[in-house]
mmCIF file of the C-alpha atoms, coordinates in Angstrom:
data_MODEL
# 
_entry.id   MODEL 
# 
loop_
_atom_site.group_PDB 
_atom_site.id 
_atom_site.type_symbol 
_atom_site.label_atom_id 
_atom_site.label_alt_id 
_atom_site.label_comp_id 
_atom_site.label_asym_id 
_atom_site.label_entity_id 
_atom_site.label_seq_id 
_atom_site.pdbx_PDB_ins_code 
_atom_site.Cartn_x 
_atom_site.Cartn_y 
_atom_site.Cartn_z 
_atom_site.occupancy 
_atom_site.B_iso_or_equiv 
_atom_site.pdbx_formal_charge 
_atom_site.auth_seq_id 
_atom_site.auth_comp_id 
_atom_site.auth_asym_id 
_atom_site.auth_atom_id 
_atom_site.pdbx_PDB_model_num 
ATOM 1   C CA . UNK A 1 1   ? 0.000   0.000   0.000   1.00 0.00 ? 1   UNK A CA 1 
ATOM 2   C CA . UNK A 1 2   ? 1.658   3.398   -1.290  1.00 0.00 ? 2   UNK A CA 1 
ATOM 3   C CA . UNK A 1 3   ? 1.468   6.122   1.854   1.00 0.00 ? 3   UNK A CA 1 
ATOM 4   C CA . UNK A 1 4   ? -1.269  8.978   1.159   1.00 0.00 ? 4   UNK A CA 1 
ATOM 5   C CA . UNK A 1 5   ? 0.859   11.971  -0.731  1.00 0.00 ? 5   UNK A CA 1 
ATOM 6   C CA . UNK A 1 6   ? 3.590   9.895   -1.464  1.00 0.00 ? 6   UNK A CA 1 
ATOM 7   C CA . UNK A 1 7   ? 5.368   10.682  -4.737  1.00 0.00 ? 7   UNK A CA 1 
ATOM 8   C CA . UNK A 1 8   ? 5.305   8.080   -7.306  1.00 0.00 ? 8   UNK A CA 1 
ATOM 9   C CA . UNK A 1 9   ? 7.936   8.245   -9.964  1.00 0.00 ? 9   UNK A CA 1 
ATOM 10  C CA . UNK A 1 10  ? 5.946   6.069   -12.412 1.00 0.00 ? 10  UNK A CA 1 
ATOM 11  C CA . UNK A 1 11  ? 2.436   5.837   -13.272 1.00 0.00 ? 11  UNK A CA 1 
ATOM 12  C CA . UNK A 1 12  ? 0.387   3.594   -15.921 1.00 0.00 ? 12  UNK A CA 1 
ATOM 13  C CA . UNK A 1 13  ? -0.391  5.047   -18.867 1.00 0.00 ? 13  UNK A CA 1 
ATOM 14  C CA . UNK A 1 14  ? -3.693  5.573   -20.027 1.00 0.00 ? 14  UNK A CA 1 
ATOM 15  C CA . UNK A 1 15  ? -4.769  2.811   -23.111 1.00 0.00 ? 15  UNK A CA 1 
ATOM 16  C CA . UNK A 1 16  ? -4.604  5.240   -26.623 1.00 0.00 ? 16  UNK A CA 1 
ATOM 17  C CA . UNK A 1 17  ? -8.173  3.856   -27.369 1.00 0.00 ? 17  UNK A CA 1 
ATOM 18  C CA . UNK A 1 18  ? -11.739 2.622   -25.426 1.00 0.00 ? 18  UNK A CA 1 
ATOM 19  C CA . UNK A 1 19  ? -11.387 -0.693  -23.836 1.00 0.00 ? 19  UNK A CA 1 
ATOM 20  C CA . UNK A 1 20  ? -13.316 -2.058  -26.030 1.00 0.00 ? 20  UNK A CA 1 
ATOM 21  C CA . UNK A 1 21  ? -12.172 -0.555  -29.120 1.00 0.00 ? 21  UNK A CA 1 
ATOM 22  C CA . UNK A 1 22  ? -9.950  -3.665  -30.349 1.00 0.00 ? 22  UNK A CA 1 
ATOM 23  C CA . UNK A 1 23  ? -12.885 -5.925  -30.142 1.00 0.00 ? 23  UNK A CA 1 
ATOM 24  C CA . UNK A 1 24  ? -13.371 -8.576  -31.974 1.00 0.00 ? 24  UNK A CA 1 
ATOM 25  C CA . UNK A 1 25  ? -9.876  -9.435  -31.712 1.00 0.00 ? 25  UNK A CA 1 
ATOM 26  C CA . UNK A 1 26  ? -9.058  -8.376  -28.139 1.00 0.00 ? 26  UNK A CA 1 
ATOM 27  C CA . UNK A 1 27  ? -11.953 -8.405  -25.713 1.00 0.00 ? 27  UNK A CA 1 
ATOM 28  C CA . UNK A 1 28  ? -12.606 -5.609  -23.543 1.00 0.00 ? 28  UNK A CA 1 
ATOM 29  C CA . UNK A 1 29  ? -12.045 -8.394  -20.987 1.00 0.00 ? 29  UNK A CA 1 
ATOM 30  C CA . UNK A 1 30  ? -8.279  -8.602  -22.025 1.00 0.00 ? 30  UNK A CA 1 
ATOM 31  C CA . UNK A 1 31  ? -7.650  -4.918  -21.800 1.00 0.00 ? 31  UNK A CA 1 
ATOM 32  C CA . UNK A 1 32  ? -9.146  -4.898  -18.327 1.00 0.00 ? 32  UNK A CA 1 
ATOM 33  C CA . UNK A 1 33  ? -7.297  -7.422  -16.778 1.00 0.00 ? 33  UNK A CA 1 
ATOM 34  C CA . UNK A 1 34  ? -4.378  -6.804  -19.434 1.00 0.00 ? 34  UNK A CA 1 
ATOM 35  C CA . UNK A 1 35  ? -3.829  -3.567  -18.765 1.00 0.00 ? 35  UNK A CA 1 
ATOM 36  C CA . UNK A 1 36  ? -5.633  -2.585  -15.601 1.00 0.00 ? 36  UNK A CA 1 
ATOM 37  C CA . UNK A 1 37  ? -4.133  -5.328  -13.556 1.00 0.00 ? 37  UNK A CA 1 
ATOM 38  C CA . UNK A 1 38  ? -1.065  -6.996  -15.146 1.00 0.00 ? 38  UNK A CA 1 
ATOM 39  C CA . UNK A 1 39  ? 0.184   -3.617  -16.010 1.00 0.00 ? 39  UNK A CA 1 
ATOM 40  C CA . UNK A 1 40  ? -0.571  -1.389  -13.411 1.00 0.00 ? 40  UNK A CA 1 
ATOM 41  C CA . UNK A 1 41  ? 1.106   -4.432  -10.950 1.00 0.00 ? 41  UNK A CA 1 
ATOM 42  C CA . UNK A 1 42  ? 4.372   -3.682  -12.532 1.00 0.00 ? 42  UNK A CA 1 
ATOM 43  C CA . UNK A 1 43  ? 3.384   -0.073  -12.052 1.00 0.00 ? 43  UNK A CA 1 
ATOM 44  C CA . UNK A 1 44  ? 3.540   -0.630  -8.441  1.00 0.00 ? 44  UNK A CA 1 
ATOM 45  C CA . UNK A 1 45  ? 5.934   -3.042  -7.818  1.00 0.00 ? 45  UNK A CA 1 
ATOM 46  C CA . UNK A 1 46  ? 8.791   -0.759  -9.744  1.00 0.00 ? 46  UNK A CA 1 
ATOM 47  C CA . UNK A 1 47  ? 7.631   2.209   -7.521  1.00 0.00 ? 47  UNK A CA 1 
ATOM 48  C CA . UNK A 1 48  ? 7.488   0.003   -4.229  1.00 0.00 ? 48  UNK A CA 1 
ATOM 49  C CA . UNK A 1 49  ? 11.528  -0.810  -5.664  1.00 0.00 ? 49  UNK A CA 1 
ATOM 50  C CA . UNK A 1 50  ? 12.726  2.606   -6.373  1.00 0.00 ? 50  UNK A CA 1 
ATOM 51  C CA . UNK A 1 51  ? 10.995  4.052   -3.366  1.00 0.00 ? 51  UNK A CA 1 
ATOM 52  C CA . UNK A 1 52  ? 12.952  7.644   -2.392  1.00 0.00 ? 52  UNK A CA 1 
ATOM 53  C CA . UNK A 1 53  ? 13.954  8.295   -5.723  1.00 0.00 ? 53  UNK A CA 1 
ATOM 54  C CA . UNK A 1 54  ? 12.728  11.074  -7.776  1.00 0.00 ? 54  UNK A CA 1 
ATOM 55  C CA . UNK A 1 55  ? 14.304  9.600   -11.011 1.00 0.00 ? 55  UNK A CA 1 
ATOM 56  C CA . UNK A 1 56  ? 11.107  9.056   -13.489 1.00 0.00 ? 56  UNK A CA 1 
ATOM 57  C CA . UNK A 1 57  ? 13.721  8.388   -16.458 1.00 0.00 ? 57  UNK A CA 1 
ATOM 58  C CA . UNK A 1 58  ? 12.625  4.768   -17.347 1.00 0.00 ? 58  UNK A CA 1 
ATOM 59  C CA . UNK A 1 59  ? 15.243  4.222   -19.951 1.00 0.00 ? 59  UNK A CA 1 
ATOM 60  C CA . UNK A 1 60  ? 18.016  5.110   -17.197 1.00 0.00 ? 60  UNK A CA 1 
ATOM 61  C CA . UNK A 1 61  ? 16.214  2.688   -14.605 1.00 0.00 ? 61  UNK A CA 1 
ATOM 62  C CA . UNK A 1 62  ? 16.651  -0.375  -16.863 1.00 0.00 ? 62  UNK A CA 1 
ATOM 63  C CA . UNK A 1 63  ? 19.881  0.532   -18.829 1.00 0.00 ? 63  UNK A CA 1 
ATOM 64  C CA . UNK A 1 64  ? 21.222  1.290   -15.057 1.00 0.00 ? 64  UNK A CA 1 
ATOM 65  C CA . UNK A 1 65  ? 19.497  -2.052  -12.996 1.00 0.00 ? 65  UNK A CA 1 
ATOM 66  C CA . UNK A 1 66  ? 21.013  -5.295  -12.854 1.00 0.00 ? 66  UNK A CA 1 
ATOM 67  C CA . UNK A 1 67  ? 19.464  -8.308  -14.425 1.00 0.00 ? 67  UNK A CA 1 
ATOM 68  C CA . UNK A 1 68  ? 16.579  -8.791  -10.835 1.00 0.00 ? 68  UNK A CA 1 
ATOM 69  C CA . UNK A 1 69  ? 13.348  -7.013  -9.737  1.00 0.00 ? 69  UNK A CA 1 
ATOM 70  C CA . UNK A 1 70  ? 13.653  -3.293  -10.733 1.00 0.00 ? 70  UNK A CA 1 
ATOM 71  C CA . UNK A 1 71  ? 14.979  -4.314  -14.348 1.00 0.00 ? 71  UNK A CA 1 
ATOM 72  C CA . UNK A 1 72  ? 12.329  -6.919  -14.394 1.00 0.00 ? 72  UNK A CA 1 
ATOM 73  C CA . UNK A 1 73  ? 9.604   -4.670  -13.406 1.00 0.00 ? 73  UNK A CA 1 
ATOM 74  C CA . UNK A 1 74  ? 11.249  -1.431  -15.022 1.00 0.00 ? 74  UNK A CA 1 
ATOM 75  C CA . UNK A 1 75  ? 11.500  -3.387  -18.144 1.00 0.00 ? 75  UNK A CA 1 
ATOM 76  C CA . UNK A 1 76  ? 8.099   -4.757  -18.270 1.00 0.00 ? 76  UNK A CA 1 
ATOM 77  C CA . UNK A 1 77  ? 6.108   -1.147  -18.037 1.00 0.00 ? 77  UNK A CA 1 
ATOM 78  C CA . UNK A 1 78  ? 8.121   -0.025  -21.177 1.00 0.00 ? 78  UNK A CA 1 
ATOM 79  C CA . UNK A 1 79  ? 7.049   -2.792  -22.987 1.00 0.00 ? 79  UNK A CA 1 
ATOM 80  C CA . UNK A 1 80  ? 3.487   -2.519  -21.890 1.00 0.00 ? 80  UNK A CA 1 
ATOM 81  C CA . UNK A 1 81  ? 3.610   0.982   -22.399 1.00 0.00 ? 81  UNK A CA 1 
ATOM 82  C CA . UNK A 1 82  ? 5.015   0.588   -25.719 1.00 0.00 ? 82  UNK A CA 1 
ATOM 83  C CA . UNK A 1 83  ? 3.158   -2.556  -26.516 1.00 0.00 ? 83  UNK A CA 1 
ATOM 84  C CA . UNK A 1 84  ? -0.329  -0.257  -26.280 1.00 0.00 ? 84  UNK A CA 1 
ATOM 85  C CA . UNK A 1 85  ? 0.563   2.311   -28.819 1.00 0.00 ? 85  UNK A CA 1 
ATOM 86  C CA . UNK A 1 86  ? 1.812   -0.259  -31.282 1.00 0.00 ? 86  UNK A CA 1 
ATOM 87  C CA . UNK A 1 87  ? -2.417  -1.117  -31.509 1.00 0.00 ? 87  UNK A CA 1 
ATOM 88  C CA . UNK A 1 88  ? -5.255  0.235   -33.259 1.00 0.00 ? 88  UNK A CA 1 
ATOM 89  C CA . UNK A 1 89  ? -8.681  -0.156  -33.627 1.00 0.00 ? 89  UNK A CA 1 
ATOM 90  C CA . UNK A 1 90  ? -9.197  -0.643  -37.253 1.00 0.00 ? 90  UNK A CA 1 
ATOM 91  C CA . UNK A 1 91  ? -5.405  -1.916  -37.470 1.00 0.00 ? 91  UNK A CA 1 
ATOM 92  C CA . UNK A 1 92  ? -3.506  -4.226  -39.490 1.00 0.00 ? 92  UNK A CA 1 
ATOM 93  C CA . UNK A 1 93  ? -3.117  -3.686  -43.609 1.00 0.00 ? 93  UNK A CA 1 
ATOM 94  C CA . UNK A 1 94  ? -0.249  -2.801  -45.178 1.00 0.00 ? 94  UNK A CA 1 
ATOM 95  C CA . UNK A 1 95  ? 2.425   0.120   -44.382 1.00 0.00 ? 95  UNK A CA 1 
ATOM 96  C CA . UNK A 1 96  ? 3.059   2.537   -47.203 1.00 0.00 ? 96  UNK A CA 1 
ATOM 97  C CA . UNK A 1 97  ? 6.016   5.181   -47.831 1.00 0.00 ? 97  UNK A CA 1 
ATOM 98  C CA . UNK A 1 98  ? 9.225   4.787   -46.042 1.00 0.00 ? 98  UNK A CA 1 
ATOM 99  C CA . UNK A 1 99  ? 8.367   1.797   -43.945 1.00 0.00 ? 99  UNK A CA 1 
ATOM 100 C CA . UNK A 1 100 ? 7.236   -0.031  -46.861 1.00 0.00 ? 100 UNK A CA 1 
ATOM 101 C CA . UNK A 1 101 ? 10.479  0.603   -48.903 1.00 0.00 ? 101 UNK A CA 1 
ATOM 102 C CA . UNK A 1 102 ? 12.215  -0.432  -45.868 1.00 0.00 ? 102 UNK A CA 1 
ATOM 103 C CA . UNK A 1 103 ? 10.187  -3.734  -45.558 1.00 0.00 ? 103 UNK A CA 1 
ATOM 104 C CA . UNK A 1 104 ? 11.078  -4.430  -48.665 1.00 0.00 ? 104 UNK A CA 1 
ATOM 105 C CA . UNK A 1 105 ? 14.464  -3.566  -48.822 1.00 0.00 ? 105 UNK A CA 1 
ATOM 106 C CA . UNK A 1 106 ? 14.939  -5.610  -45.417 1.00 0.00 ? 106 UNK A CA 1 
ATOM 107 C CA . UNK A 1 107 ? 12.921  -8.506  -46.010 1.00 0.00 ? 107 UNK A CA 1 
ATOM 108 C CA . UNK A 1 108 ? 11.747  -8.513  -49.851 1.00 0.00 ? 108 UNK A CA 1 
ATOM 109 C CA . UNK A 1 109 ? 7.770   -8.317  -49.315 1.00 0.00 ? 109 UNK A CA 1 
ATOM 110 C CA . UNK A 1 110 ? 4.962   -7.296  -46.381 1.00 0.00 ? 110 UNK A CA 1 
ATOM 111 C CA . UNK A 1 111 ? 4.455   -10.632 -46.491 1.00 0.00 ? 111 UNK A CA 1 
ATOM 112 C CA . UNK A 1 112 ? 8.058   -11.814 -45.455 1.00 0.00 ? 112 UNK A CA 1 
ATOM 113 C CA . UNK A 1 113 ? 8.149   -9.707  -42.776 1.00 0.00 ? 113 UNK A CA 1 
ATOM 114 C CA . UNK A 1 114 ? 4.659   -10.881 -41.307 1.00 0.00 ? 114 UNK A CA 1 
ATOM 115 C CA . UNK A 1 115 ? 6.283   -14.274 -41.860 1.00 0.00 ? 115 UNK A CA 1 
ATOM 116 C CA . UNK A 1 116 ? 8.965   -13.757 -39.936 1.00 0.00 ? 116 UNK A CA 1 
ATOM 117 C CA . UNK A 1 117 ? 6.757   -11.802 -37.031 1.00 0.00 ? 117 UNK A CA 1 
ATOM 118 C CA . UNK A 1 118 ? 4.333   -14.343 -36.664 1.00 0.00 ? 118 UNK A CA 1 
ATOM 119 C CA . UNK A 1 119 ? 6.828   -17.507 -36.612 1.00 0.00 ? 119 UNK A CA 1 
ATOM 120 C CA . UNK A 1 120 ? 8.868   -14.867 -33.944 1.00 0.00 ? 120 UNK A CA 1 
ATOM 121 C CA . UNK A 1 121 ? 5.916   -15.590 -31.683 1.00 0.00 ? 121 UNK A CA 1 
ATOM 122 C CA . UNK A 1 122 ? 4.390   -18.675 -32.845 1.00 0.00 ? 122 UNK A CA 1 
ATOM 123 C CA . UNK A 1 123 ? 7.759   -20.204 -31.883 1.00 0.00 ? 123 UNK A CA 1 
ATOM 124 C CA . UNK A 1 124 ? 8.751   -18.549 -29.074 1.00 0.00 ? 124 UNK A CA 1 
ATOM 125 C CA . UNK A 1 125 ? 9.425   -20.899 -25.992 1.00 0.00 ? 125 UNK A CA 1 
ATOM 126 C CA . UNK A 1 126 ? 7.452   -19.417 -22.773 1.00 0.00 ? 126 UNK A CA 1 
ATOM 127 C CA . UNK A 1 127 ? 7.017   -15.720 -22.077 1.00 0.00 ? 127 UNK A CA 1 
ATOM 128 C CA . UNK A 1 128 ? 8.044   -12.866 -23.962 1.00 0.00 ? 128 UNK A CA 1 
ATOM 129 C CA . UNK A 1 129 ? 7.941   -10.420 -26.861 1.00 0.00 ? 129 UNK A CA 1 
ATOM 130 C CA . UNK A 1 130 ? 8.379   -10.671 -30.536 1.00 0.00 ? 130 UNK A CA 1 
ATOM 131 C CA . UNK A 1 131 ? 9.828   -7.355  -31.800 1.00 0.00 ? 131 UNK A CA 1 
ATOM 132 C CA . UNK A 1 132 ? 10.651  -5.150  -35.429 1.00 0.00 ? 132 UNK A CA 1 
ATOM 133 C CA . UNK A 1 133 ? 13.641  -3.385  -34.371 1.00 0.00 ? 133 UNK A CA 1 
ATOM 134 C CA . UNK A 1 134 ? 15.920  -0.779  -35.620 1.00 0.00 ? 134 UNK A CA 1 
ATOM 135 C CA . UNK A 1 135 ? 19.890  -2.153  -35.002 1.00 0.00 ? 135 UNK A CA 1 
ATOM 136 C CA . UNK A 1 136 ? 21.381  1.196   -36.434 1.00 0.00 ? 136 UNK A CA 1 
ATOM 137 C CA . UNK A 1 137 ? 21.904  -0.193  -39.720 1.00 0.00 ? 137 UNK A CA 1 
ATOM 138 C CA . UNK A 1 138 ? 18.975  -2.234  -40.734 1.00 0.00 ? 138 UNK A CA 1 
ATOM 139 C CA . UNK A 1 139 ? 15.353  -3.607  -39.529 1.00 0.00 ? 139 UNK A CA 1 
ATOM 140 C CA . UNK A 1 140 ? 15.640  -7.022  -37.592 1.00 0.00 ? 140 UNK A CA 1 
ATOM 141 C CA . UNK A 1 141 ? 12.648  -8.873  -36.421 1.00 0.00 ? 141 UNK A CA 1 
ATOM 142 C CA . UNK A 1 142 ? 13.680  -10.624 -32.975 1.00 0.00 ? 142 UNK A CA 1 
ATOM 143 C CA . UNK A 1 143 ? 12.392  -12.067 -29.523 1.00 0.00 ? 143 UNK A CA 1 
ATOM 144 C CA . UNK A 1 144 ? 13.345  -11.622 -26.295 1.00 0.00 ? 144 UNK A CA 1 
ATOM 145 C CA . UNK A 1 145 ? 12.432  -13.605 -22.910 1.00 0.00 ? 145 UNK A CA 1 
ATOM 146 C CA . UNK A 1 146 ? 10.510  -12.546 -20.277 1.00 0.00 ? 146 UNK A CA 1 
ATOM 147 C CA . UNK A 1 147 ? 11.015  -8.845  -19.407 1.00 0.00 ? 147 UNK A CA 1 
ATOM 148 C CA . UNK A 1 148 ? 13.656  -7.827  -21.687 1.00 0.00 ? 148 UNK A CA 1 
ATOM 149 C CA . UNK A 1 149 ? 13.753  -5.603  -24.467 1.00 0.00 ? 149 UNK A CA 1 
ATOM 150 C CA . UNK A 1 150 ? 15.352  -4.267  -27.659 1.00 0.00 ? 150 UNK A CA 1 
ATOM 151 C CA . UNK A 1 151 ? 16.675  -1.131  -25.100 1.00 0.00 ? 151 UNK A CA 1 
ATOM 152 C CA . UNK A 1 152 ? 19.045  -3.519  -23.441 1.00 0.00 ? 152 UNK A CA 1 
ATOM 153 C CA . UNK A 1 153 ? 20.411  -4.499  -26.024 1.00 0.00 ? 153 UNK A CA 1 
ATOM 154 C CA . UNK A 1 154 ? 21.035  -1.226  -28.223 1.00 0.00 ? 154 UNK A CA 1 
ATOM 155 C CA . UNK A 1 155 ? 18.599  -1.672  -30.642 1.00 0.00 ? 155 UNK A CA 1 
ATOM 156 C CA . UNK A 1 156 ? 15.296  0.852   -31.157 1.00 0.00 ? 156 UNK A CA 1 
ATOM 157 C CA . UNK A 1 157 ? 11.606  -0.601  -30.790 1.00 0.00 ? 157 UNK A CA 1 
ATOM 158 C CA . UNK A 1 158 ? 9.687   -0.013  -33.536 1.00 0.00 ? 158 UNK A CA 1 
ATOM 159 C CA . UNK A 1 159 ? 6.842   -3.146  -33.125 1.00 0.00 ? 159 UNK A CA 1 
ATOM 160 C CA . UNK A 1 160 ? 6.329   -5.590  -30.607 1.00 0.00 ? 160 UNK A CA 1 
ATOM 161 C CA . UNK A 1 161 ? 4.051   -8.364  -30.172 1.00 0.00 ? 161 UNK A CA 1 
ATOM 162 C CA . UNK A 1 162 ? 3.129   -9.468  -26.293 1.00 0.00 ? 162 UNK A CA 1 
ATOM 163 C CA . UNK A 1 163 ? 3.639   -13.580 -25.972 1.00 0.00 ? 163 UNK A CA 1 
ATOM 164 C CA . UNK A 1 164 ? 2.901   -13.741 -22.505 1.00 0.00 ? 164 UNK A CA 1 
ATOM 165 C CA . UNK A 1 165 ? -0.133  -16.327 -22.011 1.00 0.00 ? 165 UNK A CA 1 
ATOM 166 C CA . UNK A 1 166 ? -2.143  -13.158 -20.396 1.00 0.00 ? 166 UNK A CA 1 
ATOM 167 C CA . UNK A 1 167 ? -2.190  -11.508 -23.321 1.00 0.00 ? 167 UNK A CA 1 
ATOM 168 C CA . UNK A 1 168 ? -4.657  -13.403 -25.401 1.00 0.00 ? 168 UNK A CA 1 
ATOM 169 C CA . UNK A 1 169 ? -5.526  -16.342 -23.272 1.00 0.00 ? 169 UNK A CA 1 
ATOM 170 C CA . UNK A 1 170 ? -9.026  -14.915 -22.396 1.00 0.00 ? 170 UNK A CA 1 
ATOM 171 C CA . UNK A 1 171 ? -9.807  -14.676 -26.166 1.00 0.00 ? 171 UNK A CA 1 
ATOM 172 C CA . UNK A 1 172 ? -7.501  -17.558 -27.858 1.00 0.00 ? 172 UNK A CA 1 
ATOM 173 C CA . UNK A 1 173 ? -6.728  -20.023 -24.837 1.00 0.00 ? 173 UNK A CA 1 
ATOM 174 C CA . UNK A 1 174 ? -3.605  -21.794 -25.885 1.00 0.00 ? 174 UNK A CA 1 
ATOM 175 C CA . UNK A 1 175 ? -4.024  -21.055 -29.613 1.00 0.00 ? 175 UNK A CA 1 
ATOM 176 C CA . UNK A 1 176 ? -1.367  -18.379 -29.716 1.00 0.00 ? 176 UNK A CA 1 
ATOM 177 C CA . UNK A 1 177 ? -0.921  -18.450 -33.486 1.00 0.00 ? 177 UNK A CA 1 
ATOM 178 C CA . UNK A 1 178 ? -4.346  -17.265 -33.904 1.00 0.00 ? 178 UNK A CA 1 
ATOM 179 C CA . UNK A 1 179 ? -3.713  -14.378 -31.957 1.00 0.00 ? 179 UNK A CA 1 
ATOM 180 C CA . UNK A 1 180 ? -0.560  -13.787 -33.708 1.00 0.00 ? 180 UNK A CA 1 
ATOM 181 C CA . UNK A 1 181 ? -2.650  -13.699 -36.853 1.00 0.00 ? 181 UNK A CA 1 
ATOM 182 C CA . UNK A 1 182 ? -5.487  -11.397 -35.396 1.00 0.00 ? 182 UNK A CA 1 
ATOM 183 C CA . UNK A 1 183 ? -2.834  -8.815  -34.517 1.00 0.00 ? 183 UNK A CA 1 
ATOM 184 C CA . UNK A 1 184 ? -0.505  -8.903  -37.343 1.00 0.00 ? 184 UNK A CA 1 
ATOM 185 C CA . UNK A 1 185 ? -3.753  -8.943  -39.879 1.00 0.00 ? 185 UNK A CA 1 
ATOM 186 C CA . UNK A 1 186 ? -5.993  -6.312  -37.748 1.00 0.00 ? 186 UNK A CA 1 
ATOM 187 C CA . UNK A 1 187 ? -4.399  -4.428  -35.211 1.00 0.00 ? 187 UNK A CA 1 
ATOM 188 C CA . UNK A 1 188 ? -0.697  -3.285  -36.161 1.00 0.00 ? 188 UNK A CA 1 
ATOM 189 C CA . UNK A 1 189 ? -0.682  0.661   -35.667 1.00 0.00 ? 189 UNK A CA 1 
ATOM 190 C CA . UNK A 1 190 ? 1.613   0.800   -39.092 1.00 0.00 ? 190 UNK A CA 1 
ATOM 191 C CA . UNK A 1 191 ? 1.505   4.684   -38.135 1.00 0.00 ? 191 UNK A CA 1 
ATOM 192 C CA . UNK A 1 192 ? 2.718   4.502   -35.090 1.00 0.00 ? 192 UNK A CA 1 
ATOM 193 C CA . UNK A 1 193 ? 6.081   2.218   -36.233 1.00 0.00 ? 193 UNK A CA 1 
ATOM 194 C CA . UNK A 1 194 ? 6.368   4.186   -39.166 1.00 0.00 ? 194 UNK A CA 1 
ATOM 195 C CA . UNK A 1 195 ? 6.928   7.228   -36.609 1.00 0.00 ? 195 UNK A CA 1 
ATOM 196 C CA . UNK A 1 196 ? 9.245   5.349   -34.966 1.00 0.00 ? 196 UNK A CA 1 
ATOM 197 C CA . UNK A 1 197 ? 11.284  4.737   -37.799 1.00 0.00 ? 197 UNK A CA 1 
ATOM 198 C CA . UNK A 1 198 ? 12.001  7.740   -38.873 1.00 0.00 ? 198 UNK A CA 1 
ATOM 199 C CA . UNK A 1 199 ? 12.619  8.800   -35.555 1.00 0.00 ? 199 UNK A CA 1 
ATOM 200 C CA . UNK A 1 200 ? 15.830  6.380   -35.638 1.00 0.00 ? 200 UNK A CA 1 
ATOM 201 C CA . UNK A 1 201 ? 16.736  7.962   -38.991 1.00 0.00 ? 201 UNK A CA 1 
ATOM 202 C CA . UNK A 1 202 ? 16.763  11.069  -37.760 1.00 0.00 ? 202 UNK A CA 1 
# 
């Protein structure tokens, strides 16, 4: 329990969209529990952690922590935080301009590069993420375990793709390769990752 008046350094973002915007293909049930619970936990837990410390940098938290709780936690409201923008209700289709030409400069088609995201997840062993990231150079499609993240490993986010059973288990029990499908065919905010690569052109 947080003490009345108490500073917190972090707080849980609100959702871009209604709860129950991305329904069909994520339930308003999901979000809820999702977002309200799973999320705002690690919300909590990170401020319980860093308790006394006015630093609200996240990137400096988790470049700074040791592999334990505070990365773990500090690492796992980025990617929520991140993982919300990179939906949208009416979602999915095809990227255009610059991200396009990239696609297919980096993986020959839109349809490679869904390929490769959805085997990312579909094949993914346990919990984590399935990301489009920036290395510097190129555009990489990887995974990480558990809490980590492209940051930690100094590459830019430009897409990821939540694996963790809670998730999608409310809407797709243990059939994760249909929620791969639902998200990669009607939910990918193309806008939003096309923003964020030309922010790592810049």
């Amino acid at each position: 329990m947080h003490g009345y008046g108490r500073p917190m350094p972090f707080t849980l973002p609100p959702l871009p969209y209604a709860l129950d915007a991305l329904e069909p293909h994520l339930s308003r049930e999901t979000l809820e529990l999702h977002h309200g619970k799973h999320h705002q936990t690690y919300v909590d837990k990170l401020n319980d952690l860093v308790e006394g410390s006015s630093d609200a940098d996240l990137d400096k938290v988790i470049l700074e922590a040791e592999k334990g709780p505070v990365f773990n936690n500090a690492a796992q409201h980025w990617n929520h935080s991140f993982y919300w923008q990179c939906m949208a209700p009416d979602g999915g289709g095809t990227p255009e301009g610059e991200l396009a030409e990239a696609i297919d400069r980096e993986f020959g088609s839109f349809g490679a590069l869904s390929e490769k995201l959805h085997e990312a997840g579909a094949t993914h062993f346990g919990s984590g993420w399935a990301w489009l990231v920036h290395d510097g150079s190129k555009l990489l499609v990887t995974s990480t375990h558990d809490a980590d993240l492209p940051l930690a490993h100094g590459q830019r986010a430009l897409l990821t793709i939540d694996v963790w059973e809670h998730a999608y288990y409310v809407d797709y029990r243990n059939q994760r390769p249909d929620y791969l499908t639902a998200f990669l065919d009607h939910l990918v905010n193309w806008d939003f990752v096309a923003k964020g690569l030309s922010s790592s052109a810049a």
